[in-house]
DRENTOR-363628 format. One record per residue (C-alpha): residue in three letters; residue number from 0; x, y, z. Coordinates in pm, whole numbers, plus 50000, padded with zeros to 5 digits. Example, Ala and Ser with C-alpha at 12.3 -4.5 7.8 and 13.67 -1.06 7.14 Angstrom:
% residues 2
+------+-----+-------+-------+-------+
! rest !  nr !    xx !    yy !    zz !
+------+-----+-------+-------+-------+
!  Ala !   0 ! 51230 ! 49550 ! 50780 !
!  Ser !   1 ! 51367 ! 49894 ! 50714 !
+------+-----+-------+-------+-------+
This chain:
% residues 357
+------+-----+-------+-------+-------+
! rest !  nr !    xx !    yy !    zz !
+------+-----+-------+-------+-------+
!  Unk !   0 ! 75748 ! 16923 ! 53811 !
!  Unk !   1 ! 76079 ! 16836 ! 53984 !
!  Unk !   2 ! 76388 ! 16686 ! 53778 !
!  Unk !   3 ! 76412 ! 16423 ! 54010 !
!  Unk !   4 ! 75988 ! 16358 ! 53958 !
!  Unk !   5 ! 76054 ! 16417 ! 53553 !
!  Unk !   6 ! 76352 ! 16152 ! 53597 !
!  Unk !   7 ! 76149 ! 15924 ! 53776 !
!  Unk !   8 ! 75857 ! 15958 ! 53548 !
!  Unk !   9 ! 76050 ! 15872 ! 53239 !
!  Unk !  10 ! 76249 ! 15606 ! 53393 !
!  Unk !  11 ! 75890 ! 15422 ! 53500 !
!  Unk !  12 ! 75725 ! 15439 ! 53105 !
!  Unk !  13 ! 75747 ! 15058 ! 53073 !
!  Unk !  14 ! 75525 ! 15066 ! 53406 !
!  Unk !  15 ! 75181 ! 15030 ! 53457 !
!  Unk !  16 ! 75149 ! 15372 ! 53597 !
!  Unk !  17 ! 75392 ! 15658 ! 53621 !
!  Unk !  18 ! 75359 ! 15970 ! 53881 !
!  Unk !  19 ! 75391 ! 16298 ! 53791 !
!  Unk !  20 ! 75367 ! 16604 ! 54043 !
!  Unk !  21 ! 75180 ! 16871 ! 53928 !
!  Unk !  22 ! 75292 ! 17138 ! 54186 !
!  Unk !  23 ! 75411 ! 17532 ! 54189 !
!  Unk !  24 ! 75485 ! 17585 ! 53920 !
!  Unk !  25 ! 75366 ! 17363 ! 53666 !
!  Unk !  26 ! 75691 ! 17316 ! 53536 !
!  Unk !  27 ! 75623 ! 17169 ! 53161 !
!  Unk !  28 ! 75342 ! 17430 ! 53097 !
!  Unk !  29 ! 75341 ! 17821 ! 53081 !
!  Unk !  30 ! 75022 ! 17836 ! 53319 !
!  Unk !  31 ! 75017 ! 17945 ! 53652 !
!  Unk !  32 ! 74737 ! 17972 ! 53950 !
!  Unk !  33 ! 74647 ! 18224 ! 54203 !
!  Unk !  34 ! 74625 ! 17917 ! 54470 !
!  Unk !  35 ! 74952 ! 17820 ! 54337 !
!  Unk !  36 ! 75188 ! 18111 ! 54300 !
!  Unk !  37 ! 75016 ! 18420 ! 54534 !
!  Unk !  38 ! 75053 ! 18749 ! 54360 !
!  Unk !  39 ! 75205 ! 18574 ! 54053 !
!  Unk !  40 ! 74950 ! 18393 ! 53935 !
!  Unk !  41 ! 74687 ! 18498 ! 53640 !
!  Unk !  42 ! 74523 ! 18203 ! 53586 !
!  Unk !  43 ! 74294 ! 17971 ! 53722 !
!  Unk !  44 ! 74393 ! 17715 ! 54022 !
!  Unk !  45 ! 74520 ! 17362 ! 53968 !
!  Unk !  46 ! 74210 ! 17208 ! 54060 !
!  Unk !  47 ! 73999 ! 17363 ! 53842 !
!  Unk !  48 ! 74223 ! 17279 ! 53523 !
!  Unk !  49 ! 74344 ! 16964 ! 53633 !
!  Unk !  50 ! 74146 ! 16769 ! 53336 !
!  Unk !  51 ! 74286 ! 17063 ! 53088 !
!  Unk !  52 ! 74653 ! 16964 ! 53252 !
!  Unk !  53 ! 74616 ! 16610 ! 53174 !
!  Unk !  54 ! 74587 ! 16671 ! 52872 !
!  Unk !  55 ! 74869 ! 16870 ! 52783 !
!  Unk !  56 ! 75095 ! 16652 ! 52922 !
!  Unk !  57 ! 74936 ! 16387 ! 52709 !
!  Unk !  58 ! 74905 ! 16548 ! 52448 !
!  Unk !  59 ! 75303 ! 16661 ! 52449 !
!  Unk !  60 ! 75414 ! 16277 ! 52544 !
!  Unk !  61 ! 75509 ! 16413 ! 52889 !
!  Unk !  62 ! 75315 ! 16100 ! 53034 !
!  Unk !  63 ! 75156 ! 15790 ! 52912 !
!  Unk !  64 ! 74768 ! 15735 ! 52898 !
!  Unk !  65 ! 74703 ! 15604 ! 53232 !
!  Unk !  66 ! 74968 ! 15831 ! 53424 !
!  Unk !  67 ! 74818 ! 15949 ! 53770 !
!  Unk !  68 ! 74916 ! 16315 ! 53907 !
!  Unk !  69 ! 75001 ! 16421 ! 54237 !
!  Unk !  70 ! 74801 ! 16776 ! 54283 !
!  Unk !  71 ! 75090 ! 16941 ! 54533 !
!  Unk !  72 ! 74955 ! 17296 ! 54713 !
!  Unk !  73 ! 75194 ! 17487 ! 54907 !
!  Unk !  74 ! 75123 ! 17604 ! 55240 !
!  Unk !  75 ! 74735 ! 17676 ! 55199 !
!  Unk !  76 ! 74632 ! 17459 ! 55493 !
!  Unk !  77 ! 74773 ! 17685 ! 55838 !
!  Unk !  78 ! 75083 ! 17705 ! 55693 !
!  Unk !  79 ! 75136 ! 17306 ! 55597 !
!  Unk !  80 ! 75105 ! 17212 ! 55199 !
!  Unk !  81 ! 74882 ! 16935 ! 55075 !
!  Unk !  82 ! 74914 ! 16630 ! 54865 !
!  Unk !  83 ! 74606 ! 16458 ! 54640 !
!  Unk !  84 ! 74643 ! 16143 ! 54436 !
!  Unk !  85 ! 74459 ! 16211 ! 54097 !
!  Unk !  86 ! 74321 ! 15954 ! 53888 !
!  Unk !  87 ! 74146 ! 16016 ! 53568 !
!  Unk !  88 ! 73821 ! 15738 ! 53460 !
!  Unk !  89 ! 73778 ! 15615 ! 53167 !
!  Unk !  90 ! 73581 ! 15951 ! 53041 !
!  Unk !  91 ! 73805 ! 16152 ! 53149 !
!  Unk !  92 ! 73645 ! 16279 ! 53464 !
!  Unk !  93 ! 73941 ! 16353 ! 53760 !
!  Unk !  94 ! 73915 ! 16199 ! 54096 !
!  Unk !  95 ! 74099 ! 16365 ! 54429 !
!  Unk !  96 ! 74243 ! 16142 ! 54759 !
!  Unk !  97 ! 74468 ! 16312 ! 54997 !
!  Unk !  98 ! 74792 ! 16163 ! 55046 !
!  Unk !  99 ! 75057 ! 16231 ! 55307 !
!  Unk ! 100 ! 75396 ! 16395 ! 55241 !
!  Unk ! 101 ! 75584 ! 16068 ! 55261 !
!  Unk ! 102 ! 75368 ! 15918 ! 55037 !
!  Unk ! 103 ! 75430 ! 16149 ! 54780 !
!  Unk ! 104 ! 75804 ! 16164 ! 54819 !
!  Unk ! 105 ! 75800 ! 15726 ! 54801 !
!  Unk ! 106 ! 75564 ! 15745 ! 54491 !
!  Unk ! 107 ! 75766 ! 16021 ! 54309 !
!  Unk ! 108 ! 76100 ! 15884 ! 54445 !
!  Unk ! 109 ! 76249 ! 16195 ! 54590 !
!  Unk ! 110 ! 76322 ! 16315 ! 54933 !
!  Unk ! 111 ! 76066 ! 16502 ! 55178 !
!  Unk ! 112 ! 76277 ! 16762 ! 55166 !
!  Unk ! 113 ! 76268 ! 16866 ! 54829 !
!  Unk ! 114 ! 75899 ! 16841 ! 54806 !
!  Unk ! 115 ! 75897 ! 17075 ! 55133 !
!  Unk ! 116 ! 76050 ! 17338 ! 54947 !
!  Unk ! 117 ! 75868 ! 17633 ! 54891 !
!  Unk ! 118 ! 75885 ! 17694 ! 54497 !
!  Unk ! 119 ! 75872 ! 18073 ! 54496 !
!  Unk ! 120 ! 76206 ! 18022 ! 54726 !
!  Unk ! 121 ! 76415 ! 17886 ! 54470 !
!  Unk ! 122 ! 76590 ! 18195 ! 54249 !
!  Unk ! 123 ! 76578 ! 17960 ! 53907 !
!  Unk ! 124 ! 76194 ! 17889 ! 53956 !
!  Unk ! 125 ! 76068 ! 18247 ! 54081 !
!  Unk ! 126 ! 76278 ! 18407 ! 53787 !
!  Unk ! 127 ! 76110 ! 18143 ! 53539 !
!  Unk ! 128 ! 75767 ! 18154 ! 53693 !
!  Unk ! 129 ! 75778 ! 18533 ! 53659 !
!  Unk ! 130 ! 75900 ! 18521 ! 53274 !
!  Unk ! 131 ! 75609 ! 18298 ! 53195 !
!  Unk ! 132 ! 75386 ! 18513 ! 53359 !
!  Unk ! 133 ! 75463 ! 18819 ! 53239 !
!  Unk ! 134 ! 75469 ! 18613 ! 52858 !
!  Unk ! 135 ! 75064 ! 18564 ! 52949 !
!  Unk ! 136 ! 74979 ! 18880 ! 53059 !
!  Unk ! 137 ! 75233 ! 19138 ! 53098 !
!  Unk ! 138 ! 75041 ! 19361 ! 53286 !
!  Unk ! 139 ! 74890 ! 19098 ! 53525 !
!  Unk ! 140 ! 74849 ! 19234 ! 53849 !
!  Unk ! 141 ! 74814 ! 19593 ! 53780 !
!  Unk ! 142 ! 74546 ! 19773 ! 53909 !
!  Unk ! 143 ! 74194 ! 19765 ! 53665 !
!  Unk ! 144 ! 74147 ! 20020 ! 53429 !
!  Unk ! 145 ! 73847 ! 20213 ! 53493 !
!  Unk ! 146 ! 73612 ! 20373 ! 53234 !
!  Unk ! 147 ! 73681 ! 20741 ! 53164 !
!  Unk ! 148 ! 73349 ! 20829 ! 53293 !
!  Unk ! 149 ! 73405 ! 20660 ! 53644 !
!  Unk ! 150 ! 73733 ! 20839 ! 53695 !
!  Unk ! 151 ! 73610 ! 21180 ! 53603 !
!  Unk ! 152 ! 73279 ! 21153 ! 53808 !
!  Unk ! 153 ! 73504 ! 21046 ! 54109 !
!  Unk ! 154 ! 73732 ! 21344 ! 54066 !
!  Unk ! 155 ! 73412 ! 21530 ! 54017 !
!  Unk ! 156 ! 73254 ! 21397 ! 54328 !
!  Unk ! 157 ! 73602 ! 21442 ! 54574 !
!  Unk ! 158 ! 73620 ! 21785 ! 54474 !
!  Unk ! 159 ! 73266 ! 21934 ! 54598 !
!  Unk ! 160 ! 73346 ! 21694 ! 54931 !
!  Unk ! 161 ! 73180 ! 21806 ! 55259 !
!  Unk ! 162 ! 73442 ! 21730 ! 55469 !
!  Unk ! 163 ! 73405 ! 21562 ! 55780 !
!  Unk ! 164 ! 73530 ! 21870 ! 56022 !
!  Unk ! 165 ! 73279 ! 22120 ! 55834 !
!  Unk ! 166 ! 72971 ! 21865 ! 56005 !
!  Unk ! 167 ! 73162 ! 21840 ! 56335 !
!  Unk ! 168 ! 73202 ! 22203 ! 56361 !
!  Unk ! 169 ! 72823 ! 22224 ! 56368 !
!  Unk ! 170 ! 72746 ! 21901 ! 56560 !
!  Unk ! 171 ! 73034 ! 22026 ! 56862 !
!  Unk ! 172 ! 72817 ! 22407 ! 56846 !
!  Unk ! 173 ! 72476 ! 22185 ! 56886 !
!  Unk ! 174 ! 72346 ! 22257 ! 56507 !
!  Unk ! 175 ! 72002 ! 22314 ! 56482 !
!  Unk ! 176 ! 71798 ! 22010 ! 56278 !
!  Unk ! 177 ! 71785 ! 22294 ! 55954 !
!  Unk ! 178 ! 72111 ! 22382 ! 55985 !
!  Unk ! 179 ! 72284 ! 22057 ! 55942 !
!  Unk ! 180 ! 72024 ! 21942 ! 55685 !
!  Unk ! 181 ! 72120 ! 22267 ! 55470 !
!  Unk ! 182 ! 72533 ! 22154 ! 55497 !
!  Unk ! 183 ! 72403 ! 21795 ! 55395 !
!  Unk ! 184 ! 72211 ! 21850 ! 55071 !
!  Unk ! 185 ! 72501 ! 22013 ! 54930 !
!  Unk ! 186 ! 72691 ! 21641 ! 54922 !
!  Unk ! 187 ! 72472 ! 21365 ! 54932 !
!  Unk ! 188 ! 72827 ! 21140 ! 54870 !
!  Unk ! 189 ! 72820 ! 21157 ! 55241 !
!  Unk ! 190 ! 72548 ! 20886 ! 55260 !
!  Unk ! 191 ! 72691 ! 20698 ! 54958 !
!  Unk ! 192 ! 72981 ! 20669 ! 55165 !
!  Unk ! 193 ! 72831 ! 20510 ! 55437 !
!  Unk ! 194 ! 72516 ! 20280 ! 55321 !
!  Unk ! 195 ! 72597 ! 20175 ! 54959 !
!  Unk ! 196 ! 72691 ! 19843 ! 54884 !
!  Unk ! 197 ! 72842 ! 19772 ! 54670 !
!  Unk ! 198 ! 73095 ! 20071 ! 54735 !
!  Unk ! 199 ! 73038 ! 20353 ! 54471 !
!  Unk ! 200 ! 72719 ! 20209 ! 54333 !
!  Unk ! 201 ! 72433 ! 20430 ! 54443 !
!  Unk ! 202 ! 72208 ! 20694 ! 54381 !
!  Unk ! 203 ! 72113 ! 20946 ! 54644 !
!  Unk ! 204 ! 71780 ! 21227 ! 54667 !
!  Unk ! 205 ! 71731 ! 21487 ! 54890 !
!  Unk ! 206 ! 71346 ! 21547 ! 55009 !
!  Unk ! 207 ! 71230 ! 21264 ! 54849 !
!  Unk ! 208 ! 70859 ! 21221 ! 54834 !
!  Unk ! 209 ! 70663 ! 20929 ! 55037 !
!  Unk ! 210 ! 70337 ! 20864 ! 55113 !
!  Unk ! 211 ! 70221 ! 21217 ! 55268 !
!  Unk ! 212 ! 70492 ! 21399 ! 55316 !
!  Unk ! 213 ! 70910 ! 21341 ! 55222 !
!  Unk ! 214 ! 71237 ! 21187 ! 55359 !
!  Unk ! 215 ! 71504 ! 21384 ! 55455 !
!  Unk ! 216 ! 71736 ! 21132 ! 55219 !
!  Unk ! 217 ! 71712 ! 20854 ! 55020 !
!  Unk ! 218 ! 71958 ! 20637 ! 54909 !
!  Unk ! 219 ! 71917 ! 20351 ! 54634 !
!  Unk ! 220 ! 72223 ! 20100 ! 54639 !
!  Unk ! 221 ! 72299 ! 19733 ! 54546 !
!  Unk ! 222 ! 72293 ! 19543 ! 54292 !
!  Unk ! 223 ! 72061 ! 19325 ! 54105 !
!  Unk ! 224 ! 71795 ! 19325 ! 54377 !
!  Unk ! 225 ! 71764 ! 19707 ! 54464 !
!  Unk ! 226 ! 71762 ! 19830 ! 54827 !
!  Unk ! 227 ! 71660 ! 20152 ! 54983 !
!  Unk ! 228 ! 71788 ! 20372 ! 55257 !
!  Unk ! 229 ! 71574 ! 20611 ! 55414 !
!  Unk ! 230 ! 71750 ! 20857 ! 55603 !
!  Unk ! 231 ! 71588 ! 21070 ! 55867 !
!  Unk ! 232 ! 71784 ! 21374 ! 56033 !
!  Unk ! 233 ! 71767 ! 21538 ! 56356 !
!  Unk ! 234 ! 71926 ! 21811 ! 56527 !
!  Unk ! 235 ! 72272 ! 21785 ! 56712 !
!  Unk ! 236 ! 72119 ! 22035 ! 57012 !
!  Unk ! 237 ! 72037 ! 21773 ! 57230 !
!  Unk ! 238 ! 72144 ! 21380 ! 57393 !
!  Unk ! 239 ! 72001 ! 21107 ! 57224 !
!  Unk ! 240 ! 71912 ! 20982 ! 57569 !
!  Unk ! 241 ! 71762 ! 21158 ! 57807 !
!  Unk ! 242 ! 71985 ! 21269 ! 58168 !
!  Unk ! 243 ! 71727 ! 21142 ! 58369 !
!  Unk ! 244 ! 71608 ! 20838 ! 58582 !
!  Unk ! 245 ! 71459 ! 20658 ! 58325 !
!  Unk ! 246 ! 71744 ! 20695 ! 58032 !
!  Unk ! 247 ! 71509 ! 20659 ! 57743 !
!  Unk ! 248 ! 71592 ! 20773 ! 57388 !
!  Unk ! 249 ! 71486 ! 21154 ! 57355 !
!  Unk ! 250 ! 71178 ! 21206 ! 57234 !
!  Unk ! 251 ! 71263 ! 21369 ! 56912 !
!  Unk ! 252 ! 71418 ! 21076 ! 56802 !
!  Unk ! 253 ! 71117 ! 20854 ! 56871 !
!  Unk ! 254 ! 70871 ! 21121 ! 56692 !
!  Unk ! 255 ! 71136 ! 21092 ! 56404 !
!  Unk ! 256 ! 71074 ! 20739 ! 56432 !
!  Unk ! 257 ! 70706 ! 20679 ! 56454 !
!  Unk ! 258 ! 70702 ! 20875 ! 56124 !
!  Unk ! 259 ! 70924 ! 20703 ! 55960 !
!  Unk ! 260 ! 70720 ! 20390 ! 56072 !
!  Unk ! 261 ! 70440 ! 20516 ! 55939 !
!  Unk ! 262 ! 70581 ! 20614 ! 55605 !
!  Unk ! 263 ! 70647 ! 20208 ! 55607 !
!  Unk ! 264 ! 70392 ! 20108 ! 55667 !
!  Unk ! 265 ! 70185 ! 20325 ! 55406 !
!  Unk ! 266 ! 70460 ! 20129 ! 55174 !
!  Unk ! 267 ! 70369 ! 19798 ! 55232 !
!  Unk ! 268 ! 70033 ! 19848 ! 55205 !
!  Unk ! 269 ! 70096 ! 19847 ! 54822 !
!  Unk ! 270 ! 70453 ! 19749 ! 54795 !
!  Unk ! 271 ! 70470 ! 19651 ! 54392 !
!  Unk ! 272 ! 70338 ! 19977 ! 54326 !
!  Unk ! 273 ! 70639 ! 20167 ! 54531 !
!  Unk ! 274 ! 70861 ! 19903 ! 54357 !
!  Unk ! 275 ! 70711 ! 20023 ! 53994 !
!  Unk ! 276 ! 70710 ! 20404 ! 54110 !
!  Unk ! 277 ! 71127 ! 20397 ! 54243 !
!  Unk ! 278 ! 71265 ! 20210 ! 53977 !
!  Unk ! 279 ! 71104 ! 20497 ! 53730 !
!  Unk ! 280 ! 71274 ! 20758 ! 53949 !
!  Unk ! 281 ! 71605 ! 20537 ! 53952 !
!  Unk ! 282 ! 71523 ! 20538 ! 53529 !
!  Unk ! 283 ! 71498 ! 20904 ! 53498 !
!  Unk ! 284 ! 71819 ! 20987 ! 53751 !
!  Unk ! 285 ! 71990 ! 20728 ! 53528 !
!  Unk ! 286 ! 71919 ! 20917 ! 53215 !
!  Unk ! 287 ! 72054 ! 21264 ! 53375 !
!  Unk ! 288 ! 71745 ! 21421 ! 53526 !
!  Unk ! 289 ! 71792 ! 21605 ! 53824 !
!  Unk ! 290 ! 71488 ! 21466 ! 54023 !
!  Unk ! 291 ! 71429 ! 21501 ! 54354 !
!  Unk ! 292 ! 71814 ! 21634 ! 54378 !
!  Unk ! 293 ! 71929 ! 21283 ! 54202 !
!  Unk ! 294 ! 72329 ! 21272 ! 54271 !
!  Unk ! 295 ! 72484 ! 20925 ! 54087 !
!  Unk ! 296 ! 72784 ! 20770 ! 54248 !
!  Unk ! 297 ! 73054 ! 20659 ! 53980 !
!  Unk ! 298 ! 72909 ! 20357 ! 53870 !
!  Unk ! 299 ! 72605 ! 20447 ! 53723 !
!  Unk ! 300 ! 72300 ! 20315 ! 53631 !
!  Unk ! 301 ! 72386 ! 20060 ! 53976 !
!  Unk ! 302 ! 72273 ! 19769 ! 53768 !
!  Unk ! 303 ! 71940 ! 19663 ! 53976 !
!  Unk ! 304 ! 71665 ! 19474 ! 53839 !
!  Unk ! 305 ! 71337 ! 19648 ! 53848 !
!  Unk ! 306 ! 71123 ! 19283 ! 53840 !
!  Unk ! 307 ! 71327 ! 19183 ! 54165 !
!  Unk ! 308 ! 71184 ! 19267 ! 54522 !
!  Unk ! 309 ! 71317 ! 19563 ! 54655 !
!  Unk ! 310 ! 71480 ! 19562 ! 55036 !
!  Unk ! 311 ! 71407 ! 19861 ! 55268 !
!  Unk ! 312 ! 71619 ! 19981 ! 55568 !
!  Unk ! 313 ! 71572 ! 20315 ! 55777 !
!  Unk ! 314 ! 71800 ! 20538 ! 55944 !
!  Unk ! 315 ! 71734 ! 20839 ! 56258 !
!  Unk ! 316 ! 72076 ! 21022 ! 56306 !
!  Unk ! 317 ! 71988 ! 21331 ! 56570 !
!  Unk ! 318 ! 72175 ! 21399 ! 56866 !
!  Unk ! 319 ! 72486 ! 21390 ! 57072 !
!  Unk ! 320 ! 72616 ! 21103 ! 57279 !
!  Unk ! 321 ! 72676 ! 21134 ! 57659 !
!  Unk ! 322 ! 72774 ! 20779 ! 57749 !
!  Unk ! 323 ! 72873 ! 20571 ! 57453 !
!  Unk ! 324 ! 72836 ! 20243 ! 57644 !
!  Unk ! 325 ! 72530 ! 20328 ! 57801 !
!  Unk ! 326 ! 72383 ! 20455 ! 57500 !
!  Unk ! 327 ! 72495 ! 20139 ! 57260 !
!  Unk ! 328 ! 72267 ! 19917 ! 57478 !
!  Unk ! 329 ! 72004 ! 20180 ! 57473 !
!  Unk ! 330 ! 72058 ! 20181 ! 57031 !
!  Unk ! 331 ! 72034 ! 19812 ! 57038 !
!  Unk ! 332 ! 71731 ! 19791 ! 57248 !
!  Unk ! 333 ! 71539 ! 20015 ! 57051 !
!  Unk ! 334 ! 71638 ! 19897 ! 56684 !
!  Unk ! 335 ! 71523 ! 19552 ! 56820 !
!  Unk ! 336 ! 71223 ! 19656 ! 56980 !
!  Unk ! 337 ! 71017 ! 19833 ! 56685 !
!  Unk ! 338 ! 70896 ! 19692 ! 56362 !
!  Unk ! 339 ! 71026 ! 19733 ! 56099 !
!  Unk ! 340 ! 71353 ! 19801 ! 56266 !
!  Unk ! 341 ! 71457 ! 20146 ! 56267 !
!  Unk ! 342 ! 71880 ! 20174 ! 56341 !
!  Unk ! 343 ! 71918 ! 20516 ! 56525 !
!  Unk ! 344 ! 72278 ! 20690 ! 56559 !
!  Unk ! 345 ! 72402 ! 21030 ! 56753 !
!  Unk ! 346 ! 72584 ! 21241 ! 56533 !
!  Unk ! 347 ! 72845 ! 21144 ! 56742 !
!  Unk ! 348 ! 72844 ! 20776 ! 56610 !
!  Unk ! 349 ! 72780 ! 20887 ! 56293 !
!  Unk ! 350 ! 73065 ! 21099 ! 56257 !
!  Unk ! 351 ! 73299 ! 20827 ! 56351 !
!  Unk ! 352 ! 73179 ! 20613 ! 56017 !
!  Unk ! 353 ! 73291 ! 20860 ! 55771 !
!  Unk ! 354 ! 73613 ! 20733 ! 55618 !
!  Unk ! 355 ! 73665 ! 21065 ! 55455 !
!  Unk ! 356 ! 73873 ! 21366 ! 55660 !
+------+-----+-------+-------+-------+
């Protein structure tokens, strides 16, 4: 709190009520918020621990029973900082009402000045806020330690890397449909990369069986509630729509399609017994078994639950792109018009998703 709010708050014990502004930092007690203090903070925000901050000060005489706090935040509202009244029942139980800045400087007998003052601006407080801090936790703020096994499957993973000028050497020279598909096994990161979410948490097969024949690629991401990618791939030795009068997508990407639809649909038709049948493939590529040319991400097993409903999403990538604009409206017209949706890209488009070099 302010000297002039701690003066004020002493001077007013024989009162009915005293006011005490609980603002950045909290200046009685070595506890700071991320709302409150940015980058500086390690705990939880003022809000949250208001009842816990009541009770300090109670507890160390720094108010009388009854006292009501003004909850100050700095600039979190477009730049303009916000005042709440707070009022504690008889349990215990805080209540909030927004007061204006000149209310708060008249109850806490100060100027509007002061309580305009960024905290982190004055030298005293920012050196003292950043002692106390660094007396909780003095490596708060550094980046999280990882597990051994995470870092060394990364390293693992970034040094067998496909990079992304090896697959646009062959997509520029119109690749053949086997040829890019035998440069893609060899790092199925590349889809990881692209379709798992959460980042780093997937697991990824190569010719992976369904209904009566296989998928190109598979990828099985998330968390909790497991959802699967199924990745079709196409040559790069032609446009994914045609140069003629009608414009329509090629025809190898709609036979790529239909298939895929099919696939589905064979899916569907039992789906809890495809949900049974990949979470024992997810098992065994968990446990180290190299089926169906598992690869695990970093953070494996991805932490899905096999009783949860699985998700399903499908992926064409074949050809090159002529007319981006022409073509986007073309994509979009076709991923909307089939069922299940199918999202199509050219290698072109695909290319230009891969954050890697």
């Amino acid at each position: 709190m302010d000297d002039q709010a701690t003066s004020s708050t002493v001077n007013s014990s024989t009162q009915a009520h005293s006011w005490v502004e609980i603002r950045k930092p909290f200046r009685l007690i070595p506890h700071w918020t991320r709302l409150d203090l940015g980058d500086m903070n390690p705990g939880q925000s003022i809000t949250n621990s208001i009842e816990r901050v009541n009770a300090t000060l109670l507890s160390r005489g720094t108010v009388l029973p009854g006292a009501q706090l003004i909850e100050h935040y700095e600039d979190i509202n477009h730049g303009q900082p916000t005042f709440d009244l707070v009022t504690f029942s008889e349990s215990g139980s805080p209540n909030w009402q927004s007061i204006s800045l000149q209310q708060a400087a008249q109850m806490l007998d100060c100027d509007v000045v002061e309580l305009s003052t960024v905290t982190l601006s004055i030298p005293r407080l920012a050196e003292e806020a950043d002692r106390m801090r660094t007396a909780i936790d003095p490596f708060a703020g550094s980046p999280w330690l990882e597990a051994p096994e995470v870092v060394n499957r990364r390293a693992r993973i970034a040094a067998n890397m496909v990079s992304k000028a090896a697959i646009q050497e062959l997509v520029e020279r119109g690749a053949s449909e086997r040829e890019l598909l035998s440069l893609l096994k060899r790092d199925l990161s590349l889809f990881g990369e692209l379709y798992a979410s959460p980042h780093e948490h997937y697991l990824a097969f190569s010719e992976f069986p369904l209904a009566d024949g296989f998928v190109d690629f598979t990828l099985f991401t998330s968390t909790s509630r497991m959802e699967i990618v199924l990745i079709e791939v196409k040559g790069a030795d032609f446009f994914l729509v045609n140069d003629d009068h009608y414009g329509e997508v090629a025809q190898s990407m709609n036979r790529a399609a239909g298939q895929i639809r099919r696939r589905i649909g064979d899916i569907y038709e039992n789906l809890p017994m495809f949900r049974k049948r990949v979470h024992e493939i997810r098992a065994r590529a968990e446990a180290g078994e190299k089926i169906h040319g598992a690869f695990l991400s970093p953070y494996c097993p991805i932490g899905v639950d096999p009783n949860k409903d699985i998700t399903i999403r499908t992926v064409v990538i074949g050809g090159r792109t002529r007319d981006d604009l022409v073509e986007s409206k073309k994509r979009h017209q076709f991923e909307h018009g089939v069922s299940p949706p199918i999202k199509i890209e050219s290698w072109d488009t695909w290319l230009r998703k891969l954050r890697r070099q």
